[in-house]
ZASE-526080 format. One line per 3 residues: their letters; for each residue y, x, z of C-alpha. Coordinates in steps of 0.1 Angstrom, whole numbers, always signed. Layout:
# residues N
a	Y:X:Z; ...
END
This chain:
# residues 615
xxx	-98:-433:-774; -75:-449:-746; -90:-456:-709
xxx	-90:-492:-717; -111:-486:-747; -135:-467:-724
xxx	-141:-487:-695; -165:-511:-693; -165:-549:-687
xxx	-186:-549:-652; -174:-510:-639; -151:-506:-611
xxx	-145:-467:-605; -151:-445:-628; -155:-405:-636
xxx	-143:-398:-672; -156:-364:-687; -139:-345:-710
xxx	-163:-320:-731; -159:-294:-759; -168:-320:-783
xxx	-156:-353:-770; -152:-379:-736; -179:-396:-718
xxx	-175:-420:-693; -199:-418:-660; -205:-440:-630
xxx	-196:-434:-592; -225:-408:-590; -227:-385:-618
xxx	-248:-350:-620; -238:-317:-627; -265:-289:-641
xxx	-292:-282:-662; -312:-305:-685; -317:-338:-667
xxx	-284:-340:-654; -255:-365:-668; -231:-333:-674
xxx	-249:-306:-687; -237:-265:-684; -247:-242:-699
xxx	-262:-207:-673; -281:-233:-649; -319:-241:-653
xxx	-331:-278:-654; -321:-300:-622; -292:-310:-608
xxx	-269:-283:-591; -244:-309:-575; -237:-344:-576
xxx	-198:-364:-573; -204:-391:-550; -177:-418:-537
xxx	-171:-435:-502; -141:-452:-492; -117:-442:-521
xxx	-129:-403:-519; -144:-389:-540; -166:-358:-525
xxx	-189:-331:-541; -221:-321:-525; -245:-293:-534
xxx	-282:-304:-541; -296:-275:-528; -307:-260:-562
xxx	-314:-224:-568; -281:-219:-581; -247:-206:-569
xxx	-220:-229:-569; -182:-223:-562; -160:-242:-551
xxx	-123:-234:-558; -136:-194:-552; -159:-202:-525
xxx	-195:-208:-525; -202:-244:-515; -222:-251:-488
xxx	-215:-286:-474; -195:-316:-494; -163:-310:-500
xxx	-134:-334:-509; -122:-333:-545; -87:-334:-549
xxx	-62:-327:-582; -66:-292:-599; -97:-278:-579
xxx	-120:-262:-600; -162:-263:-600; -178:-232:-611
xxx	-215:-241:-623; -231:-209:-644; -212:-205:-673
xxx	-193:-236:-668; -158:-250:-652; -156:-283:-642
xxx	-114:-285:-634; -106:-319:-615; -74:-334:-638
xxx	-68:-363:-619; -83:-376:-591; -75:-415:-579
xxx	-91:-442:-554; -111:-454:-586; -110:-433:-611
xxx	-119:-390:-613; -113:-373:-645; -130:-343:-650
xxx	-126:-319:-677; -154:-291:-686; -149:-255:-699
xxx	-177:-237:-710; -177:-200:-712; -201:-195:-735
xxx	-217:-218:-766; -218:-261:-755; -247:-272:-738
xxx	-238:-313:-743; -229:-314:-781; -241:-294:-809
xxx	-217:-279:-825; -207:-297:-857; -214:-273:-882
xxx	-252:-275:-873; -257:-306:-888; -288:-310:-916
xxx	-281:-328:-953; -312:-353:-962; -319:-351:-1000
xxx	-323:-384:-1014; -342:-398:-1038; -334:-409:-1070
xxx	-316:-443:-1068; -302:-434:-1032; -270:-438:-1034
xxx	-260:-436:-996; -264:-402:-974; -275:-401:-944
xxx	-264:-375:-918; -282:-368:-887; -277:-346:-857
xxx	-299:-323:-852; -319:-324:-818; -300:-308:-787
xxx	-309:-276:-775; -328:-267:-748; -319:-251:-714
xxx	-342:-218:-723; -326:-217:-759; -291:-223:-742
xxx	-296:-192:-715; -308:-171:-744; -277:-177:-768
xxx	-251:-170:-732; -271:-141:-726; -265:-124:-768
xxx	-230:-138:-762; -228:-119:-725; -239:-86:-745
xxx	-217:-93:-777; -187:-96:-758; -196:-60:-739
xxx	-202:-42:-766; -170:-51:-784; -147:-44:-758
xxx	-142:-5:-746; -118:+7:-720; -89:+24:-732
xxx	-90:+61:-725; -55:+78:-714; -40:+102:-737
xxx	-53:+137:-726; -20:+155:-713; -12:+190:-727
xxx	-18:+223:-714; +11:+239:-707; +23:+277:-695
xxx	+38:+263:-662; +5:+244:-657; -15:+277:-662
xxx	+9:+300:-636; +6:+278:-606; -32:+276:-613
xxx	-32:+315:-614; -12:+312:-578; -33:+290:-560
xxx	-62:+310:-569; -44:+338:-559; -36:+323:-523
xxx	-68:+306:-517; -79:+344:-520; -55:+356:-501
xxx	-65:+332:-472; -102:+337:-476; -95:+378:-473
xxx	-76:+370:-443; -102:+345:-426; -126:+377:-433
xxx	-104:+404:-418; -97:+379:-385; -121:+391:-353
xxx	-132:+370:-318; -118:+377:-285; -135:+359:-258
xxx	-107:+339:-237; -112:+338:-199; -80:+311:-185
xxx	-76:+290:-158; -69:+266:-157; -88:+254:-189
xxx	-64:+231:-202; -33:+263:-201; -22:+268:-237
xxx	-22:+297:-252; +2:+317:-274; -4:+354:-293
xxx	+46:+361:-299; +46:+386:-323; +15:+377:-341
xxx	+15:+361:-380; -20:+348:-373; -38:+333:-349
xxx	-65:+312:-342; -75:+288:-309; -110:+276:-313
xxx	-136:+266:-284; -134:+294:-262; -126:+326:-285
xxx	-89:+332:-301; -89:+347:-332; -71:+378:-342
xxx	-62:+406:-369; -67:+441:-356; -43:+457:-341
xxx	-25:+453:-305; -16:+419:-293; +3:+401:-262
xxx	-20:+371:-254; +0:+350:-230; -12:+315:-211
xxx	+13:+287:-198; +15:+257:-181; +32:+232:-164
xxx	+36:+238:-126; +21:+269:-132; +34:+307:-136
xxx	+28:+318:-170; +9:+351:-173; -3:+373:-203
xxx	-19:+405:-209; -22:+431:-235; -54:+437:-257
xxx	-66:+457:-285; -83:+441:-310; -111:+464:-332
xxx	-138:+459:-353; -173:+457:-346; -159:+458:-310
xxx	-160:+426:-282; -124:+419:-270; -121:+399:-239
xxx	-85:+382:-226; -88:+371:-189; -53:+349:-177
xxx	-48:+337:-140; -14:+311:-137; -7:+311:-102
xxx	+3:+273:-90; +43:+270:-87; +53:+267:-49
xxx	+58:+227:-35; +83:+210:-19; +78:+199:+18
xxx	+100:+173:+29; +99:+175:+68; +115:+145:+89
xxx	+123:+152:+123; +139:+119:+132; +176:+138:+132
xxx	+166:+163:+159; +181:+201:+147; +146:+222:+146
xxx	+136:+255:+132; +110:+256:+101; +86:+287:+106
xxx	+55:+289:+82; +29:+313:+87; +48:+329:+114
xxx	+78:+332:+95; +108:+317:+92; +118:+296:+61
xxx	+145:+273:+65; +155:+244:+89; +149:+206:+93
xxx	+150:+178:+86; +154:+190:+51; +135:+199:+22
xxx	+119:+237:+22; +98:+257:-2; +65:+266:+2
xxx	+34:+283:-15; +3:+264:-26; -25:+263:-5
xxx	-32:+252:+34; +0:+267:+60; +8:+266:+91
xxx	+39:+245:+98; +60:+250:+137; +89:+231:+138
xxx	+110:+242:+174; +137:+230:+187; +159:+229:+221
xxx	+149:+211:+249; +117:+201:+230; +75:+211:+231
xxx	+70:+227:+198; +51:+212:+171; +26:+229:+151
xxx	+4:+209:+125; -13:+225:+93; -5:+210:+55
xxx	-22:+220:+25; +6:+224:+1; -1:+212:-35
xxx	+19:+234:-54; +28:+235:-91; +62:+220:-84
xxx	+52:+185:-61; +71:+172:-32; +53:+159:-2
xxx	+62:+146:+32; +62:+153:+66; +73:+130:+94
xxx	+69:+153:+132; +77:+134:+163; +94:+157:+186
xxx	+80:+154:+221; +112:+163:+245; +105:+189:+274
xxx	+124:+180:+297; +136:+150:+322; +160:+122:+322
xxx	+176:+119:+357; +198:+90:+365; +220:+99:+398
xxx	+238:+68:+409; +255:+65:+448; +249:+32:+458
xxx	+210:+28:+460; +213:+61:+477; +240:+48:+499
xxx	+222:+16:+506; +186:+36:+518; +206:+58:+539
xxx	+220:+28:+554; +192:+5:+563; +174:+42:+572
xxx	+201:+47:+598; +197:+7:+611; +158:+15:+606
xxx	+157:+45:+632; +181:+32:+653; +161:+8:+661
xxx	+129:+26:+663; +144:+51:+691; +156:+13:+709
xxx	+115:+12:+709; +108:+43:+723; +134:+36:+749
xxx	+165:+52:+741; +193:+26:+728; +225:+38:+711
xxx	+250:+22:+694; +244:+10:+659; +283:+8:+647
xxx	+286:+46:+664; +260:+58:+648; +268:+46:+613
xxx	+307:+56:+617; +292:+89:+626; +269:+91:+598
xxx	+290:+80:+569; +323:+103:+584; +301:+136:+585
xxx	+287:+129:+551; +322:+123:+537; +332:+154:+556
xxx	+301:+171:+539; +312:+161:+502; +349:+173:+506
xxx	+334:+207:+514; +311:+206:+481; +277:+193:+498
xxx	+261:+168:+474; +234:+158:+502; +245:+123:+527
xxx	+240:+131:+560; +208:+112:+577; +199:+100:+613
xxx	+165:+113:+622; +139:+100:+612; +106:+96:+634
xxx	+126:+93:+669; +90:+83:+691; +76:+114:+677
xxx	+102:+140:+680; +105:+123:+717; +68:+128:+721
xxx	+72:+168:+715; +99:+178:+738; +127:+174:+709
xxx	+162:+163:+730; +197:+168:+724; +196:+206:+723
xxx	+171:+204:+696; +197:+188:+669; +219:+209:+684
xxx	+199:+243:+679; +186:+229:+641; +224:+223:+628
xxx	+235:+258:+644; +204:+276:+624; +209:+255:+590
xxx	+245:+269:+592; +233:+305:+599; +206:+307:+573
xxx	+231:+290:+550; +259:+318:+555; +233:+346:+552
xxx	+220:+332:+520; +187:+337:+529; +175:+298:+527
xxx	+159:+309:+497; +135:+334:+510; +124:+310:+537
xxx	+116:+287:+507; +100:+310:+491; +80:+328:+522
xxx	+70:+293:+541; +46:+275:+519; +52:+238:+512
xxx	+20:+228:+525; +30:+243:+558; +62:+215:+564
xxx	+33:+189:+552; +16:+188:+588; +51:+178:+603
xxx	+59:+153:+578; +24:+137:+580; +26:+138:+617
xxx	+55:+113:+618; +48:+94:+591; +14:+85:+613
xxx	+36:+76:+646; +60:+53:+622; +32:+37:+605
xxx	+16:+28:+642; +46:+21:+654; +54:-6:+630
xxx	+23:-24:+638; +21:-16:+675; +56:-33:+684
xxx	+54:-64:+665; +36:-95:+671; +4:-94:+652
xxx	+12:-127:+637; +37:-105:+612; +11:-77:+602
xxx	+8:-95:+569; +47:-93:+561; +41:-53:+572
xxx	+18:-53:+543; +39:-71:+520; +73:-47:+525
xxx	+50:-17:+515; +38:-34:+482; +75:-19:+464
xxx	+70:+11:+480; +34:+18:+468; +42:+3:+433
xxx	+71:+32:+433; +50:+57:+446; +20:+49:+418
xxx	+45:+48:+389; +58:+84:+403; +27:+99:+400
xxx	+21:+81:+361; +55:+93:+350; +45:+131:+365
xxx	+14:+129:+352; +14:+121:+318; +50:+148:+314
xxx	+24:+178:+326; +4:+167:+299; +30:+169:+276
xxx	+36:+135:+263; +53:+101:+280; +49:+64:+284
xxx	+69:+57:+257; +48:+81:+235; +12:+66:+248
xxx	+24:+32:+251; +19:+0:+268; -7:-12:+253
xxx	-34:+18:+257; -23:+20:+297; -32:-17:+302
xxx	-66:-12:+279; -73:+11:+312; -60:-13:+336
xxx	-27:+5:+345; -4:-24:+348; +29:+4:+340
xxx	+55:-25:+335; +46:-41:+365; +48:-8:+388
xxx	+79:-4:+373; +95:-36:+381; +80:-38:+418
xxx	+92:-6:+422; +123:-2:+411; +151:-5:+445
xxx	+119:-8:+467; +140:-2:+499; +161:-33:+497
xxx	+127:-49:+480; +106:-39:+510; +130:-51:+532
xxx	+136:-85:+517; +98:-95:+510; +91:-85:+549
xxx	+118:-109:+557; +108:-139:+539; +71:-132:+550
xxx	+84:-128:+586; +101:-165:+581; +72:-177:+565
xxx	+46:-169:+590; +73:-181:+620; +73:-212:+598
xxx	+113:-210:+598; +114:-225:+562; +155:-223:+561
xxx	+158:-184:+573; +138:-178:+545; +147:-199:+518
xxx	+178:-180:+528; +168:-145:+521; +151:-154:+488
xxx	+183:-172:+478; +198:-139:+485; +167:-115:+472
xxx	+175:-137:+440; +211:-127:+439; +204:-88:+445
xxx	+182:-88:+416; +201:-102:+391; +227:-75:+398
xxx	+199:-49:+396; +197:-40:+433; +162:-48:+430
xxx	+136:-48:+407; +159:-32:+381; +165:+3:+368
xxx	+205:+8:+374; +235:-20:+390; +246:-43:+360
xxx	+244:-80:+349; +215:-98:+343; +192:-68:+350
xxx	+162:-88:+359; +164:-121:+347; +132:-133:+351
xxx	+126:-118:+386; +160:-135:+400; +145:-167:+386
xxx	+114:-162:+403; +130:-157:+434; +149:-188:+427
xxx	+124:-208:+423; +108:-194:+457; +143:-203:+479
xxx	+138:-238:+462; +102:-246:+471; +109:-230:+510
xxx	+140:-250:+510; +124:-279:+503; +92:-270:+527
xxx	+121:-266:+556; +132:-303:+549; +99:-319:+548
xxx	+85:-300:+581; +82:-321:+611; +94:-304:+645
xxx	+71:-290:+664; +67:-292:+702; +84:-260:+719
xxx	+63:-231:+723; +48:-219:+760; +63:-184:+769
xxx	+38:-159:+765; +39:-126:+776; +54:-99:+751
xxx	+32:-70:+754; +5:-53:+728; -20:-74:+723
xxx	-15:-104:+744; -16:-137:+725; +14:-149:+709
xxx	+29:-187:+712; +33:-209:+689; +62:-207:+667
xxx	+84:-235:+664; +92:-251:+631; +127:-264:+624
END
């Protein structure tokens, strides 16, 4: 029959069916199942198991929710699925194969397993007798069977086709005499073993540390199990390593009927220390002794030790270190504290006091009445101290200091006389040393405190009061050197320096050490040029000082002042500072009007002072 046979005048898509016994031609929505439905397999009960549908040229499958397990291509079906050439439909004892699959047309083609549920088959067809003048026989179809009588005949088929078919047993191999000797062996070693496992006894295994393997050299069998080690009788070497550890054994004798016992201690391997010292040459000791040098590597034991490092011209350090052992390295970085001093001797500030101390007491004996030459005095000094340093005496030669006072206790020519000619006789008897060490300090501290007092009044008692403040202002370097002397001494008794504190935890107390340092540094010239200015300042004589900041500016730039040694560019910022100061009294001098001139006053103590003139 060809498709154009088969299709209707009025259809439009079609499903054609191909069964055991012939074609069939559906619509757009034919059934699959048991009796009732328009294809009919065999294995299903009455219903519909699934149903072809068609929307938009694709033709899908969808399960009807029937109590019956449908596959899909292998897969149980549980939402529609498209149908496409060569999938297969697995519906009880049925295959529904998809042959060709088109916008408008789905030929399906059905395989039953077992028997055919949609045609009889042809052999089961019934002859009508006929009566007599019949000449024509009729041959009917017998009724179709139903879905019980279909299940039953699948069901003798199912049991048929089980009973015929018998796996196929493989052909028994033979016995041979090879096969029978290594069965004798094996028996034999599995007895062997057992006897063995029977003849084995327990020693209990004391170790550290627990995770330390164990070995039994010399020994055929031995076992490692929990916490016992398993042994023949007989004398054994039970030994324990590890790594980073020192291996250790002992020797035990294993009987039976008798508890054995194998205790192991591995000692920890010693550690490395790594000790940095910051390239200073220093002398390891641990535990009192010596062990090597630094900065280098040295060996030490486990455990906690006591580390010195010493070295020259340093405080020694001592820390403790608790060594790890078993072969680590570890690291130790020790900051040297030095023991000793840094002295910086240079001529010229030394040169420059004892000048302006000469000009200083010069003038201070013009005070107390008795004027000398200032060039005479200084030729003096400076030959006699020249004189002094050809003959090997590193100390400059001085003018007294404290003139008034010395006056005020009888001290005259013959007094400078009779101290040189005793210097020089203590000197050549070299016995300076045990007047040192016979007169106390303390005992020279009356004198000095004595004159200090008389200069101190003096330099308020014969100036105008006006300039008090610029007294005031000269000390400031002097205290700020003084305060910065007693820091520095301070903190080197306790062992440590500035530069070890720092900065930072000095100002947290409100020790301002940079600024001491800078006020201090060449306080003589410092003191003398901030009296000066102030001097100017409070005389209003704007140019004079402009003058000596211009020149206080200069100094400090080359490190006279404020600076720790003569270079360039010592203190910068201080120069600029002072800069700026001659700038602003410069122009203070050009914008002051004159003043009228001053009515003589008497100069005595404490008699009021005129006017000052400005320029």
């Amino acid at each position: 029959m060809t498709d154009g046979a088969l299709a209707g005048a009025n259809s439009y898509a079609q499903v054609r069916v191909r069964e055991p016994m012939g074609d069939r031609i559906l619509g757009e929505t034919p059934t699959i199942g048991g009796e009732g439905s328009d294809i009919v397999v065999p294995g299903v009960g009455p219903g519909e198991a699934v149903r072809i549908e068609r929307g938009r040229g694709v033709w899908t499958v969808h399960s009807t929710g029937y109590n019956v397990r449908v596959r899909f291509d292998g897969r149980l079906i549980t939402s529609p699925r498209d149908l496409r050439r060569h999938d297969v439909l697995t519906i009880g004892d049925a295959q529904v194969v998809v042959t060709d699959v088109s916008r408008t047309l789905l030929r399906l083609e059905v395989c039953h397993l077992v028997g055919n549920a949609t045609v009889s088959p042809a052999g089961a067809v019934s002859l009508i007798e006929h009566a007599d003048g019949d000449e024509d026989l009729l041959i009917e179809a017998p009724r179709a069977a139903t879905a019980i009588e279909l299940q039953d005949a699948a069901e003798k088929a199912r049991v048929l086709a089980a009973s015929r078919v018998r796996p196929l047993r493989p052909p028994r191999p033979a016995r041979t005499r090879a096969f029978w000797v290594r069965l004798a062996a094996a028996v034999v070693a599995a007895l062997v073993v057992v006897g063995v496992i029977l003849q084995l006894n327990p020693v209990a295994l004391d170790i550290e540390p627990k995770d330390a393997r164990v070995r039994v050299p010399g020994t055929l069998v031995s076992l490692h199990a929990g916490g016992n080690l398993w042994l023949l009788p007989g004398s054994h070497v039970v030994r324990g390593e590890h790594d980073g550890y020192v291996p250790a054994q002992v020797d035990i004798d294993v009987k039976h009927d008798v508890p054995a016992m194998a205790r192991l201690r591995l000692a920890k391997l010693p550690g490395k220390l790594r000790i940095d010292t910051t390239h200073i040459a220093a002398v390891v000791s641990i535990d009192g002794e010596e062990t090597g040098r630094a900065p280098g590597v040295v060996t030490v034991p486990a455990g906690v030790h006591t580390i010195l490092l010493r070295a020259p011209r340093y405080v020694d350090y001592i820390t403790s270190v608790d060594i790890q052992g078993a072969g680590a390295s570890q690291d130790l970085k020790a900051v040297l504290q030095p023991s000793w001093g840094t002295i910086q001797i240079t001529a010229i500030p030394f040169g420059i006091y004892d000048l302006v101390e000469a000009i200083d007491n010069v003038e201070s004996a013009a005070v107390a009445g008795d004027s000398f030459p200032t060039t005479r005095v200084l030729t003096a000094d400076g030959v006699v101290s020249l004189i002094g340093c050809l003959m090997g005496n590193p100390f400059i030669n001085a003018v007294y200091i404290g003139h008034p006072g010395w006056k005020s206790m009888g001290g005259r020519i013959g007094y400078s006389a009779a101290t040189g000619v005793m210097v020089i006789l203590l000197s050549w008897l070299g016995i300076i040393s045990v007047m040192v060490s016979l007169v106390p300090v303390v005992a020279i501290s009356p004198i000095l405190l004595y004159i200090a007092m008389l200069i101190g009044a003096q330099s308020f008692q014969e100036t105008p009061k006006s300039h008090a403040p610029a007294i005031i202002l000269a000390l400031v370097p002097h205290l700020a050197a003084w305060g910065k002397l007693q820091i520095d001494g301070a903190l080197h008794a306790a062992g440590t320096s500035v530069a070890a504190v720092g900065f930072d935890k000095l100002g947290n107390e409100g020790i301002l050490y940079q600024g001491l340092q800078v006020m201090g540094d060449g306080s003589i010239l410092g003191g003398l040029m901030l009296g000066a200015i102030g001097v100017f300042v409070i005389d209003r004589n704007f140019t004079k000082a402009s003058i000596f900041s211009l020149a206080a500016a200069a100094m400090t730039f080359f490190g006279f002042m404020h600076g720790e040694k003569i270079g360039f560019g010592e203190s910068p910022v201080m120069a600029v500072s002072y800069l700026g100061v001659a700038t602003v009294l410069f122009a203070c001098a050009r914008s002051a009007a004159p003043a009228t001139a001053a009515m003589p006053m008497p100069d005595v103590h404490g008699a009021p002072e005129p006017l000052p003139a400005a320029e």
